[in-house]
C-alpha positions as CSV (number, residue, x, y, z in Angstrom):
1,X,0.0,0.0,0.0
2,X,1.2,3.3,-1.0
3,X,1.4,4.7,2.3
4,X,0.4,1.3,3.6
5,X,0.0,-1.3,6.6
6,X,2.6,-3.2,4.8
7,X,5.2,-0.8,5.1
8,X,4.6,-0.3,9.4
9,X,7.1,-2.4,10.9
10,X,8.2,-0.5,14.0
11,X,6.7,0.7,16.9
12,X,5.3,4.1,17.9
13,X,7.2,5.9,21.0
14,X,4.5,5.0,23.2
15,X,4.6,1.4,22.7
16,X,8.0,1.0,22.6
17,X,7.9,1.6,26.2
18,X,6.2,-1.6,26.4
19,X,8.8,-3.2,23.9
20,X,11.4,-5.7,25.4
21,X,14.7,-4.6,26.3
22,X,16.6,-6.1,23.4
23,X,14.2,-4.6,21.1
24,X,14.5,-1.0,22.8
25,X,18.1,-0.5,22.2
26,X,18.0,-2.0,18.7
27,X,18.4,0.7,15.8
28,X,15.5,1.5,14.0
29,X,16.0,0.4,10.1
30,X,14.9,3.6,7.5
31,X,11.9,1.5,6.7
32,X,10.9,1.2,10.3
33,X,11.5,5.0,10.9
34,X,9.4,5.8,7.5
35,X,7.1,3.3,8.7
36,X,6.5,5.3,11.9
37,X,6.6,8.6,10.1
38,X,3.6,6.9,7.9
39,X,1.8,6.3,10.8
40,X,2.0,9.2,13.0
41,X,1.4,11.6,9.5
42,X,-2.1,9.1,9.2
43,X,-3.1,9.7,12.9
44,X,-4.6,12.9,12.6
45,X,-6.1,13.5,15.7
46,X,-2.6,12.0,17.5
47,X,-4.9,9.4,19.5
48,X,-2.4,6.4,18.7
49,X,-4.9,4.7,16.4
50,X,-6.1,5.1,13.1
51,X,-10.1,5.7,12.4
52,X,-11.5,4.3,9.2
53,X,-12.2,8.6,8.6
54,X,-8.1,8.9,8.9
55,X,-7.5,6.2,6.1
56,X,-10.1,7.1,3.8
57,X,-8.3,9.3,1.5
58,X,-6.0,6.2,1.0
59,X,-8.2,3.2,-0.9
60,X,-5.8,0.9,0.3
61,X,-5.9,1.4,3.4
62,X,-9.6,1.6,3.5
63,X,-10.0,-1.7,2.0
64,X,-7.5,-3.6,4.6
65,X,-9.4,-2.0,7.0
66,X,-11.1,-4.6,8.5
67,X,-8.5,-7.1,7.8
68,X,-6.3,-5.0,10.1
69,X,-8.5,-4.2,12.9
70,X,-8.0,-7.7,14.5
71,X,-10.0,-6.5,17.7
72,X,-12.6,-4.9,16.3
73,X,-13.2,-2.1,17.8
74,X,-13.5,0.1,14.5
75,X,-9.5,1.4,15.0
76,X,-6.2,0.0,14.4
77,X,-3.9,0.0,16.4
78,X,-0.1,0.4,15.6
79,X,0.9,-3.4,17.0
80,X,-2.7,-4.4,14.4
81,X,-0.7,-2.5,11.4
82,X,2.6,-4.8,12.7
83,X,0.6,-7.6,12.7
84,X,-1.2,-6.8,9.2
85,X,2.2,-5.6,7.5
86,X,3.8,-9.1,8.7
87,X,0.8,-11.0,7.5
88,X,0.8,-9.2,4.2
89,X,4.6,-9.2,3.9
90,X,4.4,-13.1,4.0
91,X,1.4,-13.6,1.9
92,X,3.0,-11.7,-0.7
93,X,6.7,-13.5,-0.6
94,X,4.5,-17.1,-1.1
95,X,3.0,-15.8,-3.9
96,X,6.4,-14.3,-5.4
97,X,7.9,-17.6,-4.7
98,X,5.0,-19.6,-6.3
99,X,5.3,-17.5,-9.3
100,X,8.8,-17.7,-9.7
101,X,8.3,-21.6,-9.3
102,X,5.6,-21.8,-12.3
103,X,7.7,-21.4,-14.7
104,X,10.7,-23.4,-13.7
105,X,8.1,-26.4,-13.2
106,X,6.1,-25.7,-16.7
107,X,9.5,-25.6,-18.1
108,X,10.7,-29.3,-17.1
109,X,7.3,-30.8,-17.8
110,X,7.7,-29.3,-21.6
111,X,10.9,-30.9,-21.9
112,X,10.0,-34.7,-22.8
C-alpha cells in the first residue's frame, strides 16, 4: 500500500515503552522509521490509532481496514498494522515464490 499497513514495521514511542529490552536498544532500520513517520502523519487526531475517517483518503488502506482491525473495535492499532504488514509481507513472498516456481516447473514438464 502506497502509504500502507505493509510498510509499518516499528513501533510508535508510546509502545515502545512496552517493547522488550533487546528490542529498545535495537536501531530503528529507514523502513521502520518511514514506517512510523507513515503512521504518526495518518493519525490525525494523535490518538495512537487510526479511524476508518483517517484512512479514507487512502483506498488501500480503506479496504484492509477490517482485515487490520484484528480486535474490532473500529481502530487499528499500531501493534494491528505490525501484525497486518507481517501477514501481508508473508502472503506476498508465497506468492512471489510460487510464481517464480511456475515457470521453472512448466518448463521441465515441456521438456520430454
Amino acid at each position: 500500500m502506497a502509504v500502507a499497513f505493509s510498510a509499518v514495521a516499528a513501533q510508535p514511542p508510546a509502545a515502545a515503552a512496552s517493547a522488550p529490552a533487546a528490542k529498545a536498544s535495537e536501531p530503528l532500520s529507514k523502513g521502520e522509521i518511514k514506517a512510523q513517520k507513515e503512521f504518526k502523519m495518518l493519525d490525525f487526531n494523535g490518538d495512537g490509532k487510526l479511524s476508518r475517517s483517517e484512512v479514507a483518503l487512502f483506498p488501500r488502506l480503506a479496504n484492509s481496514f477490517d482485515d487490520a482491525d484484528t480486535n474490532h473495535d473500529g481502530f487499528v492499532s499500531y501493534e494491528e498494522v505490525r501484525a497486518f504488514a507481517i501477514q501481508y509481507r508473508a502472503e506476498r513472498d508465497r506468492a512471489k515464490a510460487d510464481a517464480a516456481r511456475a515457470p521453472a516447473s512448466a518448463a521441465s514438464a515441456a521438456r520430454p
